[in-house]
KOLFIPA-944472 format. One record per residue: x, y, z of N, C-alpha, C in turn; residue number from 0. Coordinates in steps of 0.02 Angstrom, whole numbers. Layout:
BEGIN
ATOM      nX      nY      nZ     caX     caY     caZ      cX      cY      cZ    k
ATOM       X       Y       Z       X       Y       Z       X       Y       Z  NUM
...
//
This chain:
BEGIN
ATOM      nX      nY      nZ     caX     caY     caZ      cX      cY      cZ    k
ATOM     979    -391    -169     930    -442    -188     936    -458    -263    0
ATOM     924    -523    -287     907    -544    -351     859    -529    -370    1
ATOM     796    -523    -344     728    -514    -360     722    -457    -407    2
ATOM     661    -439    -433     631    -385    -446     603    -339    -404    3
ATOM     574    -287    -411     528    -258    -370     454    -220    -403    4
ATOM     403    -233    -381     355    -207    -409     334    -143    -361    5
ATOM     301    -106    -404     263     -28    -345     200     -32    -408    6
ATOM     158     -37    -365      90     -24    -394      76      41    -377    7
ATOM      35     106    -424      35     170    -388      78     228    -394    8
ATOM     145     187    -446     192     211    -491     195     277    -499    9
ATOM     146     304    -506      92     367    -553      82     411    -510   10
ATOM      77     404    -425      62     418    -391     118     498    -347   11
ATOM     121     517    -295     190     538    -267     199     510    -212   12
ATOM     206     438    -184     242     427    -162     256     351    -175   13
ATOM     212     318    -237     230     265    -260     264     304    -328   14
ATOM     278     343    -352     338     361    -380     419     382    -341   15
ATOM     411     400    -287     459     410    -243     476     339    -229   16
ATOM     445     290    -212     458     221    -199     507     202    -254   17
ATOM     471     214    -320     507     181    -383     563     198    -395   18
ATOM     575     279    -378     639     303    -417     684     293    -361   19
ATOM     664     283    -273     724     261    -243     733     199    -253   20
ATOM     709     140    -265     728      80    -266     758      61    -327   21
ATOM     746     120    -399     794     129    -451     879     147    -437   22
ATOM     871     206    -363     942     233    -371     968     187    -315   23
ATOM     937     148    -296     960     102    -229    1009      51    -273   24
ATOM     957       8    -335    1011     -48    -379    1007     -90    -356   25
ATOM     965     -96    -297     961    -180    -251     938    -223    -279   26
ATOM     899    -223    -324     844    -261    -360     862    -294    -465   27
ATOM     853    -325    -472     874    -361    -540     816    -299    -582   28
ATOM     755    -270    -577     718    -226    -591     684    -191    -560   29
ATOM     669    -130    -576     594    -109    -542     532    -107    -584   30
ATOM     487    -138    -588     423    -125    -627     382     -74    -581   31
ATOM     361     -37    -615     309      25    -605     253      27    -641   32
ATOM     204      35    -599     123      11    -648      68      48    -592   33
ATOM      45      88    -633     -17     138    -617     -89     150    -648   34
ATOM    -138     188    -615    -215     200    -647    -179     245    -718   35
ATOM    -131     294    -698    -124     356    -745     -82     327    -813   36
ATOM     -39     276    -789      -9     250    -840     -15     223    -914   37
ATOM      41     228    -951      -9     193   -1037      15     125   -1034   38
ATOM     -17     111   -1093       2      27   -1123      23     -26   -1070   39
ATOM      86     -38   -1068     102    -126   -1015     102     -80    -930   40
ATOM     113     -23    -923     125     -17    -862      49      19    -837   41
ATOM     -15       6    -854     -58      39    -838    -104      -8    -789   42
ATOM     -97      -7    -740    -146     -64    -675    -198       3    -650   43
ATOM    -261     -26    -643    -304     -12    -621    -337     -36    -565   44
ATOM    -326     -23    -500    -331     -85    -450    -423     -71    -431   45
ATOM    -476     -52    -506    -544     -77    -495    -559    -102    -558   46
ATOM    -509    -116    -587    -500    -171    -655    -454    -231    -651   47
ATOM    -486    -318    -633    -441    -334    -599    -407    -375    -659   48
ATOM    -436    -377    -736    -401    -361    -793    -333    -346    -794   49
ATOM    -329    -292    -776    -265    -260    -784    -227    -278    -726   50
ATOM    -240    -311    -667    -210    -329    -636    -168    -387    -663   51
ATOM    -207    -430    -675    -179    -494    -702    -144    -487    -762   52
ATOM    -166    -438    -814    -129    -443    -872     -49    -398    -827   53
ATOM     -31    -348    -774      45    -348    -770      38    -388    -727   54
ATOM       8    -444    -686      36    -504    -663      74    -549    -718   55
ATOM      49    -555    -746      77    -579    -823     150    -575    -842   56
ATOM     150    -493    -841     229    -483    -884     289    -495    -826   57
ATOM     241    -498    -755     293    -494    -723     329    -579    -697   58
ATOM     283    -592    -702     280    -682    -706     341    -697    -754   59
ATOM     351    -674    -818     405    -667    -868     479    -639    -852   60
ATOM     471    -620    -784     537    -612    -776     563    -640    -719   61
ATOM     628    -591    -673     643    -626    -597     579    -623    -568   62
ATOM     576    -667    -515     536    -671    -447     556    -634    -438   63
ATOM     490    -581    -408     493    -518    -370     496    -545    -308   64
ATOM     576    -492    -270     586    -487    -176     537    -440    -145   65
ATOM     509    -381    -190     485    -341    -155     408    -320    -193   66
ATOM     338    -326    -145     301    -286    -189     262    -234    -158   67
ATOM     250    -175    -170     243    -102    -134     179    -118    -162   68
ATOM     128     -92    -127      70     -61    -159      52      23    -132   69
ATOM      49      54    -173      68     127    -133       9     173    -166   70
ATOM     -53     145    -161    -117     176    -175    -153     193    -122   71
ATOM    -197     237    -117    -271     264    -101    -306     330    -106   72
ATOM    -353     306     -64    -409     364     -75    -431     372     -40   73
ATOM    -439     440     -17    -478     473      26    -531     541      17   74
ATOM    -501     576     -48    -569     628     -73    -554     628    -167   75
ATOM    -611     644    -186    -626     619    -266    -672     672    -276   76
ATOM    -630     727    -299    -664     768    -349    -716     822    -271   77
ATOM    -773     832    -270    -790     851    -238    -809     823    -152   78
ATOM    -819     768    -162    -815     700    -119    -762     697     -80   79
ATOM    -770     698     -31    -708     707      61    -728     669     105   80
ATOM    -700     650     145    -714     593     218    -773     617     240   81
ATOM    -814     570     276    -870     598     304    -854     624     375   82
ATOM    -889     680     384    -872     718     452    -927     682     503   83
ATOM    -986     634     470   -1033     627     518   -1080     595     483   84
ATOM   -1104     546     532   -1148     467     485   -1192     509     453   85
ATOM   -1222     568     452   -1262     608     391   -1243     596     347   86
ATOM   -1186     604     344   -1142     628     267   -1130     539     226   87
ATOM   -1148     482     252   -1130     413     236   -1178     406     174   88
ATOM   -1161     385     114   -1168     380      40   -1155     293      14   89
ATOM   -1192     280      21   -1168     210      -2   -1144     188     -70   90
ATOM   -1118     228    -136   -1088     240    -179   -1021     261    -157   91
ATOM   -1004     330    -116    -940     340     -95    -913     289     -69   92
ATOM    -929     255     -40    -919     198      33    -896     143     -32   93
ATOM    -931     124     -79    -932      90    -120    -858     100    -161   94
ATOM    -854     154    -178    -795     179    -204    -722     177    -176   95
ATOM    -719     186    -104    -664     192     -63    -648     115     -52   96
ATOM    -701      88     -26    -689       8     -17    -658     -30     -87   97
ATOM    -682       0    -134    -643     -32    -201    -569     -22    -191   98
ATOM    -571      64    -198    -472      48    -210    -422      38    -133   99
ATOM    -469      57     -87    -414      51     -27    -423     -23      17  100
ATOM    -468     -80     -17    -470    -127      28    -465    -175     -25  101
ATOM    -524    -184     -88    -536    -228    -116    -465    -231    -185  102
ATOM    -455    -198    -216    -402    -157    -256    -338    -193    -230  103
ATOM    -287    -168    -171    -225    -203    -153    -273    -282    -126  104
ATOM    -332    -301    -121    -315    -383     -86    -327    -426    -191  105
ATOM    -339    -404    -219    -351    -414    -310    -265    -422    -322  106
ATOM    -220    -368    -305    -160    -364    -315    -110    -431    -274  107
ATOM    -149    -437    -232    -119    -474    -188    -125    -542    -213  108
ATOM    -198    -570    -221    -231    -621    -272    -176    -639    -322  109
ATOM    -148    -583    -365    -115    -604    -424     -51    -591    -415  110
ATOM     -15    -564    -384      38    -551    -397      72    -574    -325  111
ATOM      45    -603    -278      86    -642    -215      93    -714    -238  112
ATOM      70    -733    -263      90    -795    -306     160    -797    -333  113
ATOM     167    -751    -355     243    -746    -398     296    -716    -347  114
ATOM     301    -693    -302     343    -692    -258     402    -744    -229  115
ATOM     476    -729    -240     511    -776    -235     511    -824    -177  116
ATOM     549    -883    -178     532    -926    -130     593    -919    -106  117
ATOM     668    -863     -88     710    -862     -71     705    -801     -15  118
ATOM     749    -809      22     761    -750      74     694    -730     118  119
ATOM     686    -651     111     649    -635     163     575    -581     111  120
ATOM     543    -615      52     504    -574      11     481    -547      35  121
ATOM     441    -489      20     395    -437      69     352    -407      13  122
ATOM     274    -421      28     214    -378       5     184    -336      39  123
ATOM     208    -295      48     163    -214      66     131    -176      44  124
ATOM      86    -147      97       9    -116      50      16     -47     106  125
ATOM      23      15      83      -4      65      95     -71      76     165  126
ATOM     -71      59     226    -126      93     251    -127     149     296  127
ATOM    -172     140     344    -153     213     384    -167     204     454  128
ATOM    -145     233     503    -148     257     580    -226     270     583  129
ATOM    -246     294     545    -335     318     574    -375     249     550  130
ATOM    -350     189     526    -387     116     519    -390      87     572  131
ATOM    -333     113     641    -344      44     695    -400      75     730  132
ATOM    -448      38     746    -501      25     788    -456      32     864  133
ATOM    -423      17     878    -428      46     931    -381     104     944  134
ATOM    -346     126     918    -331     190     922    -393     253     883  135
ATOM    -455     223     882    -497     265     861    -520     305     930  136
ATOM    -529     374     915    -549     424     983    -568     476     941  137
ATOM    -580     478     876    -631     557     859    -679     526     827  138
ATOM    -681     465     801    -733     459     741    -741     492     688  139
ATOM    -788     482     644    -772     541     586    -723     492     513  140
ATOM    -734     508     480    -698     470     411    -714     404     396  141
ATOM    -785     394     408    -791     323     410    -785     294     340  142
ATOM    -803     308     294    -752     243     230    -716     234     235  143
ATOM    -648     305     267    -580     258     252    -560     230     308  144
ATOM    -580     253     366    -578     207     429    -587     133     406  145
ATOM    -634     150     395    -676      77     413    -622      34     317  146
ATOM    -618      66     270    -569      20     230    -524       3     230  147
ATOM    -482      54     298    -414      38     293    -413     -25     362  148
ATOM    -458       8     402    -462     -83     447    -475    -143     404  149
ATOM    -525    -148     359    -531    -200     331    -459    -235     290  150
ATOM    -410    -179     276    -352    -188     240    -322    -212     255  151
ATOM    -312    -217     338    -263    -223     357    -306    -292     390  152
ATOM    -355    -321     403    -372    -372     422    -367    -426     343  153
ATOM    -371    -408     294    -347    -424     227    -272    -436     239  154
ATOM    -242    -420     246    -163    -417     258    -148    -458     299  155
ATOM    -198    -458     346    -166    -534     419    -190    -600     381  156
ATOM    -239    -614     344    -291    -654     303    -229    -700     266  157
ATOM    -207    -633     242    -148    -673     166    -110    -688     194  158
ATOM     -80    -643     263       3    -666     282      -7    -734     314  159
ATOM     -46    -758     313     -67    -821     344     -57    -852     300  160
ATOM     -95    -857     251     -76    -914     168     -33    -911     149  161
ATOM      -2    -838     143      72    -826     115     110    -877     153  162
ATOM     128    -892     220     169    -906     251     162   -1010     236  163
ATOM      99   -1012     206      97   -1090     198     129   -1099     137  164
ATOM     136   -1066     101     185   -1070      25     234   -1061      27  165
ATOM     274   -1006      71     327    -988     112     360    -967     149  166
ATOM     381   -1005     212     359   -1001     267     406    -902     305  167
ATOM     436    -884     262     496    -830     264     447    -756     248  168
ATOM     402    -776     205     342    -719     159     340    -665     217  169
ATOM     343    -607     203     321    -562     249     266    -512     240  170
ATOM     209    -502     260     157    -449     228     140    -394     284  171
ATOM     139    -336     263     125    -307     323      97    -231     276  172
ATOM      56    -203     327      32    -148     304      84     -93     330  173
ATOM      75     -37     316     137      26     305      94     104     316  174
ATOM      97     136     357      78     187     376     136     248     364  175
ATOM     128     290     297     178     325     305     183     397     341  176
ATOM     122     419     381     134     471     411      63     522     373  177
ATOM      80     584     373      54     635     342     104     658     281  178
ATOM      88     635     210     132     627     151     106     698     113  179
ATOM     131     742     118     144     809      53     109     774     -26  180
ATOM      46     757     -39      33     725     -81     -27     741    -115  181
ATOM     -67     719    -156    -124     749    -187    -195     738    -129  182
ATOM    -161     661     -91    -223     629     -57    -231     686      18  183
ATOM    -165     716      35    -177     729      81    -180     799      75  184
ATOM    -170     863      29    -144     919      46    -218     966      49  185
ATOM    -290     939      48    -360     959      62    -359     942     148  186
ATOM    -319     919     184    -316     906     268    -249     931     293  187
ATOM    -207     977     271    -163     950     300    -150    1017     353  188
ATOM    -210    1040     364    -187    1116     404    -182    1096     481  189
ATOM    -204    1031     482    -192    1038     564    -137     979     597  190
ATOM     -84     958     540     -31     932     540      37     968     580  191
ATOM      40     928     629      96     963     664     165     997     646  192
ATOM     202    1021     661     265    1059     623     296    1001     621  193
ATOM     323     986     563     410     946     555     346     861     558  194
ATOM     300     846     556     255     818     527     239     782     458  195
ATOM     248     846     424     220     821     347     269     829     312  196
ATOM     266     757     283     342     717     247     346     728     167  197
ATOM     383     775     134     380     743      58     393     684      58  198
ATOM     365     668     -17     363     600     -38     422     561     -47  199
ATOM     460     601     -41     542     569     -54     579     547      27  200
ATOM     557     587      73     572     580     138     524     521     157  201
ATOM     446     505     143     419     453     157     433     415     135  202
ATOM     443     387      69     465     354      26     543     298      80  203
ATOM     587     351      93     639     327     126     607     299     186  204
ATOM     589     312     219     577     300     273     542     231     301  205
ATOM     508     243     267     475     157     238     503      93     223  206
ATOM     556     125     161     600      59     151     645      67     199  207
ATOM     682     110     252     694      65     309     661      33     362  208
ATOM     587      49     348     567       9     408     554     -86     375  209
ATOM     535     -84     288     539    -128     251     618    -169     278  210
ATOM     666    -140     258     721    -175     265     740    -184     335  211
ATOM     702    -186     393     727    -207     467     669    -250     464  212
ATOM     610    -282     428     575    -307     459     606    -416     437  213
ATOM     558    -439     470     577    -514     491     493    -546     491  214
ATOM     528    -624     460     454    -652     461     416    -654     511  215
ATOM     420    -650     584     378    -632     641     337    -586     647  216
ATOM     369    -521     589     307    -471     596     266    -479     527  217
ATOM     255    -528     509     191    -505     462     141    -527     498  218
ATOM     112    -496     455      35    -480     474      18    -412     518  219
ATOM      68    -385     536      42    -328     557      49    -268     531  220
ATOM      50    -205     552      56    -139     534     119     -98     572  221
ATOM     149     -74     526     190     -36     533     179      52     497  222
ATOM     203      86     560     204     166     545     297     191     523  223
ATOM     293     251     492     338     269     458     417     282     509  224
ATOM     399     264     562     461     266     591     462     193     655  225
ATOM     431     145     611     455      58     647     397      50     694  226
ATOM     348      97     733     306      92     776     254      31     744  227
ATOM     239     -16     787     185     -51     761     128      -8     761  228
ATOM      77     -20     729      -8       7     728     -42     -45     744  229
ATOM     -65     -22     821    -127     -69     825    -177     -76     807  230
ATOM    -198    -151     807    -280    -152     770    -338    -121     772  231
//
């Protein structure tokens, strides 16, 4: 590709695994990397939409980005964990999760799907998860991020719709990478099956091949870490 590539989440482990394979890949004219943890030009905050726009900005200054990752979320903060049961529902937490895992990548999307090239087959992807589809729901339980990552991914069908009136090739789709060896997940991960839980470098890969087999017919939907669609 000519393009650039952006990974929002940079900071992260597996939007750093994203960055440094699509560094040793060379497919791309750049990679920009931009995170909460980050300093100066590469620091995005996806509940500052400031900083969104200011690296919409620098990136506007260079190639049209082919590819843009968003490889954020949240699911426990400090003492704060999924709710096991509508008792436990906080309308501050709820408040919080809906910021970076729904409202956060559709802000990113706002500013930086605009600049996406008008050649080939571009692709904006956002990070969600297997426990968002409504109908593969059967335990209940986790309702912020349930319920944000459905909204995400109904965000995602929203844009791939507009996207596709600007150009008609745009591909958007949400990305389920599994059970990721990561900060978000390693407070859950005891009841993860053997040969299951992916370092970030193994998810990381895995992804961009399901990225690089996909076609403008599938946006708008969800994809899991080994090509499976996710239903709604």
């Amino acid at each position: 590709m000519t393009g650039s590539a952006i990974v929002i989440g940079a900071t992260g482990g597996i939007g750093q695994a994203f960055a440094d394979a699509l560094d040793e890949e060379g497919s791309f004219a750049g990679v920009w990397r931009f995170g909460r943890s980050a300093g100066g030009a590469q620091h995005l905050d996806l509940t500052d939409e400031a900083s969104i726009a200011a690296a919409a900005a620098q990136v506007a200054n260079g190639p049209a980005p082919a590819l843009i990752l968003v490889a954020t979320g949240i699911l426990s903060e400090g003492e704060r964990g999924p709710e096991k049961a509508m008792r436990d529902l906080d309308p501050d937490w709820l408040a919080r999760v809906f910021a970076v895992n729904t409202i956060g990548p559709a802000l990113v999307a706002k500013h930086f799907l605009p600049l996406l090239a008008r050649t080939g087959e571009p692709v904006f992807a956002a990070l969600s998860a297997r426990v968002g589809s409504i109908a593969d729901n059967r335990l209940g339980g986790w309702h912020g991020y349930r319920a944000s990552k459905a909204a995400l991914n109904q965000m995602l069908r929203s844009i791939s719709i507009e996207a596709k009136r600007r150009y008609a090739r745009t591909i958007v789709v949400g990305l389920h990478p599994g059970t990721v060896d990561t900060a978000l997940s390693r407070p859950f991960q005891g009841n993860v099956a053997p040969g299951k839980l992916f370092d970030p470098e193994r998810a990381a890969l895995q992804l961009l091949d399901v990225i690089e087999g996909l076609k403008p017919h599938d946006s708008g939907k969800v994809f899991a870490w080994d090509g499976e669609e996710v239903p709604f």
